[in-house]
N, CA, C and O atoms as a DFTB+ gen file, in Angstrom:
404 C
 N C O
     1  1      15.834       1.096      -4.093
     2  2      15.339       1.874      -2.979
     3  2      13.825       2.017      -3.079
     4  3      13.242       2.177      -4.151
     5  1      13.236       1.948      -1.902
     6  2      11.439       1.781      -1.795
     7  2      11.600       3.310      -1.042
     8  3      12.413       3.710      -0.208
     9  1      10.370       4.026      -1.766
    10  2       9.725       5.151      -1.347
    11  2       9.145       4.687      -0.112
    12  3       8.701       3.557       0.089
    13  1       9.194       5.851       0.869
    14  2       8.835       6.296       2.086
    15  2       7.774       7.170       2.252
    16  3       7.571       8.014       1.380
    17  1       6.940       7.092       3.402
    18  2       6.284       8.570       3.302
    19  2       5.880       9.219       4.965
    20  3       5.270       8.553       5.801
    21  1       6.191      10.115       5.106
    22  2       6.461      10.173       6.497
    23  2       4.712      11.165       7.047
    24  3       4.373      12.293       6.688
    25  1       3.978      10.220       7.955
    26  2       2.844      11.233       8.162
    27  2       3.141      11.755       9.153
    28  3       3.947      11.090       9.804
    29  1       2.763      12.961       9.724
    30  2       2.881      13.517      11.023
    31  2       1.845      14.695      11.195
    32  3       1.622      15.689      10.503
    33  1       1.043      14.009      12.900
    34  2      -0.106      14.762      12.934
    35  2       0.367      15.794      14.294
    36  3       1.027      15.323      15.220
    37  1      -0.018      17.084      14.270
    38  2       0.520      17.887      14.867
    39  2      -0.772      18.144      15.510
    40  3      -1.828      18.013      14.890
    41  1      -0.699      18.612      17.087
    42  2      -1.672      19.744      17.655
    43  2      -1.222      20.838      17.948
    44  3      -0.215      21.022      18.631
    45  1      -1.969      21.737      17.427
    46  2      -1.711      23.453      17.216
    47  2      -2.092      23.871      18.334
    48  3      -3.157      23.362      18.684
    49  1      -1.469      24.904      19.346
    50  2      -1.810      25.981      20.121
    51  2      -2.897      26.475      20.032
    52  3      -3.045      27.017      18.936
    53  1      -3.888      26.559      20.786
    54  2      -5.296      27.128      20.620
    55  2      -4.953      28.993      19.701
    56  3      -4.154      29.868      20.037
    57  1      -5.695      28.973      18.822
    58  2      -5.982      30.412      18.192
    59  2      -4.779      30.354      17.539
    60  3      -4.662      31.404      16.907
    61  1      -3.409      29.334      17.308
    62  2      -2.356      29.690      16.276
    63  2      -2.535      29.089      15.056
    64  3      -1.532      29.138      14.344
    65  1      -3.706      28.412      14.481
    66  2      -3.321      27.665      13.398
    67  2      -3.336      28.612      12.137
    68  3      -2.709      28.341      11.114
    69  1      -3.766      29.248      12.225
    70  2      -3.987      30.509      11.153
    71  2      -2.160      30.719      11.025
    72  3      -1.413      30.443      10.085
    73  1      -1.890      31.252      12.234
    74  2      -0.031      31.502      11.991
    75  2       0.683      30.573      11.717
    76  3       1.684      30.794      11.036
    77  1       0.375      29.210      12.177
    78  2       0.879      27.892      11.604
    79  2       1.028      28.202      10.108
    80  3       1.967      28.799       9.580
    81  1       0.277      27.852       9.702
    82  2      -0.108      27.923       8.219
    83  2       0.128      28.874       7.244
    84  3       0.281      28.703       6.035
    85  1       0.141      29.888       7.890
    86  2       0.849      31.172       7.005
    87  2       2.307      30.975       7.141
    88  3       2.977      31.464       6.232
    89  1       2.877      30.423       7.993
    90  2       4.307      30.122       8.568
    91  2       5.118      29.500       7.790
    92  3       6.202      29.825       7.306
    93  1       4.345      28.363       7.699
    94  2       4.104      26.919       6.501
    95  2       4.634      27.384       4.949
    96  3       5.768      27.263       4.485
    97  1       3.024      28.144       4.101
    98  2       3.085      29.003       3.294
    99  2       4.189      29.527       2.828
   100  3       4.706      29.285       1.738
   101  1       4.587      30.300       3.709
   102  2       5.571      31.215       3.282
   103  2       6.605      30.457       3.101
   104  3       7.326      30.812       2.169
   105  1       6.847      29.755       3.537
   106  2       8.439      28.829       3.769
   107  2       8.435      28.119       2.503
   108  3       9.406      28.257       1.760
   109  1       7.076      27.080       2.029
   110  2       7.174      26.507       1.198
   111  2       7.005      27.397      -0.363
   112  3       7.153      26.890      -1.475
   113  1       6.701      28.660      -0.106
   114  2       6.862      29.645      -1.540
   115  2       8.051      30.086      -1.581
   116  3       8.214      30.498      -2.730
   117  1       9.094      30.256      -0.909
   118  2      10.132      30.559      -0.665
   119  2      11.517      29.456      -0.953
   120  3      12.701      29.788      -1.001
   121  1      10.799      27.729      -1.161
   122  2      11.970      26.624      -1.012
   123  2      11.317      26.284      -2.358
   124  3      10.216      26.295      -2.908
   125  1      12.992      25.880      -2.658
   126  2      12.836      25.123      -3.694
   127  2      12.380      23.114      -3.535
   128  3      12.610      22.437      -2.533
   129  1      11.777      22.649      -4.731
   130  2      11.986      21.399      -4.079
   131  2      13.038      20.804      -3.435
   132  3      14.166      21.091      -3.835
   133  1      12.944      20.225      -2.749
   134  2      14.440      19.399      -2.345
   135  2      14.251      18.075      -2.791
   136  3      13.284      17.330      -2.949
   137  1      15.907      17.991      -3.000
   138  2      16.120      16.489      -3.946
   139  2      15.588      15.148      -3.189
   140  3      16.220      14.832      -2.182
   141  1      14.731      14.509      -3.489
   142  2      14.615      13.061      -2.560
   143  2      12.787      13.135      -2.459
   144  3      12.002      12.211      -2.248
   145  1      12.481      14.760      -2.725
   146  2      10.885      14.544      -2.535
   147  2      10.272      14.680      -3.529
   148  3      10.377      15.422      -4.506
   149  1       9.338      13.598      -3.108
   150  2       8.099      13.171      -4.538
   151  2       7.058      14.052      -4.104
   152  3       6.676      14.721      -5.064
   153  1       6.176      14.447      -2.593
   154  2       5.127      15.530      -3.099
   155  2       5.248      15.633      -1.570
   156  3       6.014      14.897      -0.948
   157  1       4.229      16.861      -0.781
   158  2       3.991      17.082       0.491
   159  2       2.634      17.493       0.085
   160  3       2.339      17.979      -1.006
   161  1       1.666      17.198       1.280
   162  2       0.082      17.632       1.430
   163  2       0.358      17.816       2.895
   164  3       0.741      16.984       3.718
   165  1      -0.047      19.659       3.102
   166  2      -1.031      19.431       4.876
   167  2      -2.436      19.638       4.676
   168  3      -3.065      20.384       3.925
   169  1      -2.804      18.706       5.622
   170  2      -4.308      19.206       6.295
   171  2      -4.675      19.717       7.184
   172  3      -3.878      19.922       8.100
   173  1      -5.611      20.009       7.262
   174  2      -6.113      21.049       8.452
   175  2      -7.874      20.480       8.849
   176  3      -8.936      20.443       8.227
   177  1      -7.316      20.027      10.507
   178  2      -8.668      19.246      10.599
   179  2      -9.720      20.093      10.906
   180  3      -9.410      21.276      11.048
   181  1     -11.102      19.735      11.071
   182  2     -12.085      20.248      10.881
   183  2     -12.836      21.536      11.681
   184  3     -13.667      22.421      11.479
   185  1     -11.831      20.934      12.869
   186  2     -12.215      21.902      14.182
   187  2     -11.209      22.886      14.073
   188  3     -11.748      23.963      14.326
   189  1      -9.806      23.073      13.778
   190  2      -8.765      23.937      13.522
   191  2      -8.189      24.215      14.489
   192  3      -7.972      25.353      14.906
   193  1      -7.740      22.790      15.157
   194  2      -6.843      22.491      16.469
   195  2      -5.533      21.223      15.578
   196  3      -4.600      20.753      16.229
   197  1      -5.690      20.977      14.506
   198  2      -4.810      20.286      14.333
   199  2      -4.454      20.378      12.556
   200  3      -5.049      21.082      11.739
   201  1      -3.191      19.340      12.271
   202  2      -3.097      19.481      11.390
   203  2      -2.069      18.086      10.791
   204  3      -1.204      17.671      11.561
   205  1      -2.175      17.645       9.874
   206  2      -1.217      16.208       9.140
   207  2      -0.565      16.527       8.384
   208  3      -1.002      17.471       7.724
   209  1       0.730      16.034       8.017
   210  2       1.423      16.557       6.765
   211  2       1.633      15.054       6.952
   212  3       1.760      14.259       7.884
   213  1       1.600      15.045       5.176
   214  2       2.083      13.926       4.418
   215  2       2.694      13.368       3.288
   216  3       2.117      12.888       2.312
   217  1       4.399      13.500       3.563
   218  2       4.785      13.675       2.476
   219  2       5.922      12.300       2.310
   220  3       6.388      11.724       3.293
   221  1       6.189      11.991       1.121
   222  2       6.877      11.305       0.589
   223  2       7.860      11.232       0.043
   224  3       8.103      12.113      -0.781
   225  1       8.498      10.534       0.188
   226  2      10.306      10.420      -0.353
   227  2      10.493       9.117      -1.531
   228  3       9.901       8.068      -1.784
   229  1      11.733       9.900      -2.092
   230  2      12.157       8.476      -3.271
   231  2      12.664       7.386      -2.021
   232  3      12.322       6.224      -2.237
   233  1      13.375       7.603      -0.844
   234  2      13.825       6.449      -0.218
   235  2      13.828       7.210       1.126
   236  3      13.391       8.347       1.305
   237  1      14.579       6.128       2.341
   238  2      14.904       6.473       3.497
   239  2      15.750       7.267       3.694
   240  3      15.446       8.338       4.217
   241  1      17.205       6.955       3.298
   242  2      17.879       7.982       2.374
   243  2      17.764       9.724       2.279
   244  3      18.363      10.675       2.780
   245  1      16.562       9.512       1.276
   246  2      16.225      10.844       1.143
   247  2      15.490      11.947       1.893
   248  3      15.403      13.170       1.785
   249  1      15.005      11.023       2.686
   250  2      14.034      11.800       3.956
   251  2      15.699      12.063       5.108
   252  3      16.085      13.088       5.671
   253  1      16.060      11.242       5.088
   254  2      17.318      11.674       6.074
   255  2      17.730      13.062       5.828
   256  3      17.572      14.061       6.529
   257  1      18.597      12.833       4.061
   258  2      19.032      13.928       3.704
   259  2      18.295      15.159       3.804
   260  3      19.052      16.113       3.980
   261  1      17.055      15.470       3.751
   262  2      16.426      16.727       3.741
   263  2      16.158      16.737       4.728
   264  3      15.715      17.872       4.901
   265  1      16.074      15.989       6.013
   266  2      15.434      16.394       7.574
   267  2      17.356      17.067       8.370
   268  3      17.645      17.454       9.503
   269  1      18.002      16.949       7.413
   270  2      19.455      17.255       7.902
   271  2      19.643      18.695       7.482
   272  3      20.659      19.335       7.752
   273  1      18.596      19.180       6.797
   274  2      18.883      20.587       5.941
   275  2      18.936      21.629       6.736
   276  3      18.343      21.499       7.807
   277  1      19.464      22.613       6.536
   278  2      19.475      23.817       7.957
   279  2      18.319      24.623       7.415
   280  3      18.032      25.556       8.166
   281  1      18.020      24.589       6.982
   282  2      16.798      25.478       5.718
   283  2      15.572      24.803       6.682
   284  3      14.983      25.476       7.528
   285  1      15.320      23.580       6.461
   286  2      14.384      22.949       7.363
   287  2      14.471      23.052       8.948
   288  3      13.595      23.439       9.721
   289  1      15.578      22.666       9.190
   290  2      15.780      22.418      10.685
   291  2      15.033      24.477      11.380
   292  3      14.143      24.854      12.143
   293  1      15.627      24.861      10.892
   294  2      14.882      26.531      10.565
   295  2      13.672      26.684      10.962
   296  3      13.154      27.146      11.978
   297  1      13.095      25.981       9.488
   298  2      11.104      25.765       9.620
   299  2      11.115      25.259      10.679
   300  3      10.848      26.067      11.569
   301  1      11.289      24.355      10.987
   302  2      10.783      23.326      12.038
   303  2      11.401      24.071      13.389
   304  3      10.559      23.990      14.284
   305  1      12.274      24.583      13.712
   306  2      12.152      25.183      15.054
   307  2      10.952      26.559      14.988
   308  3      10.292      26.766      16.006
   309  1      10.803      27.173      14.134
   310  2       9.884      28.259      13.820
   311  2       8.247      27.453      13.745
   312  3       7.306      27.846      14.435
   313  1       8.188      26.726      13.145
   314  2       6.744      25.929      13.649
   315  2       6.358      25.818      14.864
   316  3       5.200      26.104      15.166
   317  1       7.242      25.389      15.766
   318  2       7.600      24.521      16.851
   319  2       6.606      25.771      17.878
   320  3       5.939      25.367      18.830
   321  1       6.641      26.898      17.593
   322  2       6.435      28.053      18.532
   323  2       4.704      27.973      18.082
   324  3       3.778      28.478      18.716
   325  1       4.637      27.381      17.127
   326  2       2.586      26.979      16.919
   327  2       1.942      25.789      17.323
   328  3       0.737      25.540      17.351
   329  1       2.959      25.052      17.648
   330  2       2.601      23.365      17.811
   331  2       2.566      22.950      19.522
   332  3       3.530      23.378      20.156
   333  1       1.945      22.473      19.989
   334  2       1.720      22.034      21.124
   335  2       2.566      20.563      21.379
   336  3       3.291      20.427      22.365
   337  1       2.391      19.568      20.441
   338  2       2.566      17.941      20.079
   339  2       3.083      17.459      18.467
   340  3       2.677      17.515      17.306
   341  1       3.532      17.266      18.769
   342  2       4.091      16.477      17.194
   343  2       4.125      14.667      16.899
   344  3       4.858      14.094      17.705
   345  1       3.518      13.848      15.991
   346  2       3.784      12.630      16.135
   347  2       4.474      12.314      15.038
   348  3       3.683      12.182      14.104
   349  1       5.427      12.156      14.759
   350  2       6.048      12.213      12.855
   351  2       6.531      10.464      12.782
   352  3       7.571      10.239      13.401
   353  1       6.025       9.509      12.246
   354  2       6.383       8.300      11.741
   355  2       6.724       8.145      10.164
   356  3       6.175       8.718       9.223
   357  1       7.639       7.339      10.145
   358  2       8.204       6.776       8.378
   359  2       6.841       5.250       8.214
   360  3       6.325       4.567       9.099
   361  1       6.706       5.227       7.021
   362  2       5.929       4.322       6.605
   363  2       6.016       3.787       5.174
   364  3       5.962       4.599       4.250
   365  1       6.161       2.356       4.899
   366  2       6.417       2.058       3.367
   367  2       5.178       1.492       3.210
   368  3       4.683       0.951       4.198
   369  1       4.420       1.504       1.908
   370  2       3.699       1.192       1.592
   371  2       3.455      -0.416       1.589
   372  3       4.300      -1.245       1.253
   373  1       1.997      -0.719       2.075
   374  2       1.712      -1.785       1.935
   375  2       0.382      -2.459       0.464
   376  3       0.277      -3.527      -0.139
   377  1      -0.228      -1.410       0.440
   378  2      -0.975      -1.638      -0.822
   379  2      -1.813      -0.812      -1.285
   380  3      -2.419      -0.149      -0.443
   381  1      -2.055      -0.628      -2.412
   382  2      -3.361       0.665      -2.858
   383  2      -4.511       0.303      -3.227
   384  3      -4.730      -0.818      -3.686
   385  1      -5.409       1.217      -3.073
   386  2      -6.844       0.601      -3.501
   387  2      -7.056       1.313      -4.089
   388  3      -8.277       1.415      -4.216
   389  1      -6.228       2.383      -4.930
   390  2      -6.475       3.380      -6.088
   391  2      -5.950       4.353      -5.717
   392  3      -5.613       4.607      -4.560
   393  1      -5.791       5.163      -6.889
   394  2      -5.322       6.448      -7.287
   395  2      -6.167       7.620      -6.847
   396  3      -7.267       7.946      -7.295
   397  1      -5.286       8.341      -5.652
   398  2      -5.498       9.830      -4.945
   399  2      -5.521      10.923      -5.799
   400  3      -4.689      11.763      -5.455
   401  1      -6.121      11.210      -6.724
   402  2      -5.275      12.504      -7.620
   403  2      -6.094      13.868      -6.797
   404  3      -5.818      15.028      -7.102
């Protein structure tokens, strides 16, 4: 099985990204990892109208299994009330030009 990593760039509701993100926060201090994920990063772009999450899976598989979770499905309708647009794509790696740490 080839790791996955799913990016998805969101536009935030004018004046919600602050609640986005505390929303976020809380959810992810509150969950345990789930089985299948190797790491999650959001960003928060510069102007503070948007935002990327980018996270990665051991396989396809495993992104299934955790986008099936009611725990998530949860977050994600509760986000949904900060987000204007959502673009979420799967992507396998094609090559590195070095190490992100």
């Amino acid at each position: 099985m080839k790791p996955v990593t799913q990016i998805n760039a969101l536009s935030i509701k004018p004046e919600k990204i602050d609640e986005f993100f505390e929303a976020d926060r809380r959810y992810i201090a509150s969950a345990s990892l789930p089985k299948g994920l190797i790491g999650s990063r959001l960003y928060r772009s510069l102007d503070g109208k948007s935002a990327v999450r980018v996270s990665q899976y051991e396989s396809v598989e495993a992104h299934k299994e955790y986008h099936h979770s009611e725990a998530l499905r949860q977050q994600i309708d509760l986000l949904r009330t900060f987000v204007d647009s959502s673009s979420p794509g799967l992507y396998e790696e094609a090559y590195t030009t070095g190490d992100f740490k």
